[in-house]
N, C-alpha and C positions, 0 to 999 in steps of 0.2 A: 389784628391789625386794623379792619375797617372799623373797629369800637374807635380808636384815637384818630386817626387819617383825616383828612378833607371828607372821606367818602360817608363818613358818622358825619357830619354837620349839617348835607343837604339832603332835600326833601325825596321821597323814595321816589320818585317818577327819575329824577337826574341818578338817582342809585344805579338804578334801575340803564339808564344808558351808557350811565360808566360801567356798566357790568359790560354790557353789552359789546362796547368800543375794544375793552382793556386784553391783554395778552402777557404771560405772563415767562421771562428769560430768566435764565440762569446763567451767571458768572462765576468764574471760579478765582481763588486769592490772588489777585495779581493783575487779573486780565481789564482793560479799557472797554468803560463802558462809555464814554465819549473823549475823543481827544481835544486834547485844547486845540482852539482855533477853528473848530470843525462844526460845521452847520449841525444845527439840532432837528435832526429827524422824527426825535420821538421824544416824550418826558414821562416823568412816572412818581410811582410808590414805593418805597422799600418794605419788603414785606418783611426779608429775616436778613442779618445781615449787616455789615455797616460799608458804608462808601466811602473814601476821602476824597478831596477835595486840594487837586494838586495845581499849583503855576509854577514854570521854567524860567527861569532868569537868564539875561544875556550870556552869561559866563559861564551857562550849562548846571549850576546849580538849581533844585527842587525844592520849595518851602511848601509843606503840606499849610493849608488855609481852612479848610474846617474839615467838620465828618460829618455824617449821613446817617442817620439811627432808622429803625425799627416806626415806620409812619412817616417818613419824612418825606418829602416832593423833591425832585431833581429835574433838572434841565430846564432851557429857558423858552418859554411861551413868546407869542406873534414874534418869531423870528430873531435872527440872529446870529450871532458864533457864543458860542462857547467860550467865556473868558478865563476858565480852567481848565485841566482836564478831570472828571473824571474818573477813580478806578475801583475795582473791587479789593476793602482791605479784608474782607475775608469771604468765603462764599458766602455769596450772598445770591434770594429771588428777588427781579422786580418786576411789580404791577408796572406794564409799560400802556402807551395811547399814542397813536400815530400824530404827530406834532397839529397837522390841520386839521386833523378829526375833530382833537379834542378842542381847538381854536374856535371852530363851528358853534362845539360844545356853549362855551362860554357866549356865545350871541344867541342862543338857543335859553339859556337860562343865568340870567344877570346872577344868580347868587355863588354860582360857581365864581364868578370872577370875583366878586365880593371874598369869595376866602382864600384866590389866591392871593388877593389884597392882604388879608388876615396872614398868610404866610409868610408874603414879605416884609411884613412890619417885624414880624418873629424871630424872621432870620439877620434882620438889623440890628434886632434889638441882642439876639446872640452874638453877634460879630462885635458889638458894643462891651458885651463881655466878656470878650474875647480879649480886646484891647487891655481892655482893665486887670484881667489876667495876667498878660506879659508885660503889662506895662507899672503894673503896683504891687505884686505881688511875690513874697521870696519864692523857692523852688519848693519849700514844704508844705507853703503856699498853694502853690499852685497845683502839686499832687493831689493835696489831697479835696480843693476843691473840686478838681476834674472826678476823684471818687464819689465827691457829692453827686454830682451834674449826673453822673450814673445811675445813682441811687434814685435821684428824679425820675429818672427815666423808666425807673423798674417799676412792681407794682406798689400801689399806692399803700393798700393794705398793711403790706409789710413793711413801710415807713411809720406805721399810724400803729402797730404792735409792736410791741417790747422784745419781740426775740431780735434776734442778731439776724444780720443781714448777708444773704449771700449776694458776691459781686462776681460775675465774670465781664474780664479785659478783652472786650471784642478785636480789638488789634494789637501790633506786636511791640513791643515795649521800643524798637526803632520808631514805629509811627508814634507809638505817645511821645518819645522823646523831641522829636520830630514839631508834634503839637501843641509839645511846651517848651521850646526854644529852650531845649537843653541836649545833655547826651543820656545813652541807653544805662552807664555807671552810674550817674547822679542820682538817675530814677531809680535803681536798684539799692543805693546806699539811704534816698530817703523811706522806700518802701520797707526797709530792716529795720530803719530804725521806729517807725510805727508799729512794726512788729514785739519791739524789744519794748516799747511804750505801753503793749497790750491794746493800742488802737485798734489795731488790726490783727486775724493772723490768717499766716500765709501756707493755701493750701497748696497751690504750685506757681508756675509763673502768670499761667492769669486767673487766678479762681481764688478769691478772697472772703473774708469773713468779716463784718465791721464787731467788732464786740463793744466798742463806747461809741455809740454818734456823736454825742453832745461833746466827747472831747473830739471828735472830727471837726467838728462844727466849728470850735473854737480854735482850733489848727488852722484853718481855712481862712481865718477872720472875714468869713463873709455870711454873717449874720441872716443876711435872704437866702439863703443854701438851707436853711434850716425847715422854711416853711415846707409845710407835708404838700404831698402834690395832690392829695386828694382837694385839700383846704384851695390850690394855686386856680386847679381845674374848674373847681365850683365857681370861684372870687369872678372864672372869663367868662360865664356864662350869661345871659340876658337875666332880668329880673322873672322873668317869665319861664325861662328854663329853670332859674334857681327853684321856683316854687312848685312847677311841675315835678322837679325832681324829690322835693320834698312831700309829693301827696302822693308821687307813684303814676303821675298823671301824664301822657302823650305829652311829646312837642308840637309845638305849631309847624315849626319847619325846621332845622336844625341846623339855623346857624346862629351865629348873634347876632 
């Protein structure tokens, strides 16, 4: 996890205090790990795990707004409430820092704040694809780019090899349903028929197989799903990190 995380970007002295600050909770499926509306105590890492990202409506209805992977950052720095809640979709550990510790933190060493910066352009720019998702996107669409988005997520390596890809469903086909503006049957009847396509095949309800990407890929119509994450990874890096990484050679600091 600290290979991907913020805590891989900055220079080992700040490593080094983020170790020192950090504390690490356990949640289990279901339970609040901040409610909506509720002053931010604390913020963190997601070590193993995934989080959703829930708002309540007047009416008492819940529309899940995003999820939390494996590196991600949660809750909100200098202060605040909380404009979601929130919860664990599965057990999940997180790297937590007492909210004004880590505040301190960030006056203590400009570049910290510099990548929460980097964060939140990130998490824009997902929510951006988010839009684009429910909003141009059919439902076979949408599945299966959400499989992409996973596939991103996993390791690079086995994007960049030819073998077939194992996928597991960090949450319950409710929550994907949930975070594709549809129901739990839709998602089940387009995940068969991927199966009957030889897209995919299906080891249970969440443990999957891609056997053709390229016809994922073109399932998805979303042509930038395709690029490999190794290739995505390198492209953020500074000029300077590209070449360090290509001679084997230290970073200067490790951010961009």
């Amino acid at each position: 996890m600290r290979k991907t995380s913020l805590c891989s970007r900055v220079n080992v002295d700040l490593q080094r205090e983020l170790a020192r600050l950090s504390h690490h909770r356990t949640y289990r499926l279901g339970e609040t790990v901040l409610a909506e509306m509720e002053a931010t105590s604390f913020v963190g890492i997601v070590v193993s795990g995934v989080l959703r990202m829930q708002k309540s409506l007047e009416d008492g209805r819940q529309q899940l707004v995003g999820l939390l992977f494996r590196s991600d950052f949660f809750g909100r720095v200098f202060g605040g409430l909380s404009d979601y809640a929130i919860e664990a979709a599965s057990d999940v550990i997180l790297c937590c820092y007492e909210r004004r510790a880590f505040e301190r933190l960030t006056e203590r060493f400009p570049e910290l704040e510099h990548q929460l910066m980097l964060n939140t352009l990130d998490e824009l720019d997902a929510a951006r694809n988010w839009m684009l998702l429910l909003g141009c996107q059919t439902m076979p669409e949408r599945v299966a780019s959400f499989l992409l988005m996973l596939c991103r997520r996993g390791e690079p390596d086995e994007w960049v090899s030819g073998a077939n890809l194992s996928i597991h469903l960090p949450i319950s086909r409710r929550d994907m349903a949930s975070y594709l503006g549809t129901t739990g049957e839709t998602i089940s009847r387009v995940i068969h028929e991927m199966s009957r396509r030889g897209i995919i095949k299906i080891r249970n309800a969440q443990d999957f197989e891609i056997l053709n990407k390229r016809q994922l890929v073109r399932m998805s119509g979303r042509d930038d799903l395709s690029i490999r994450p190794a290739i995505a990874a390198q492209s953020s890096r500074s000029p300077y990190e590209r070449l360090a990484a290509a001679n084997g050679l230290p970073r200067s600091t490790g951010f961009h």
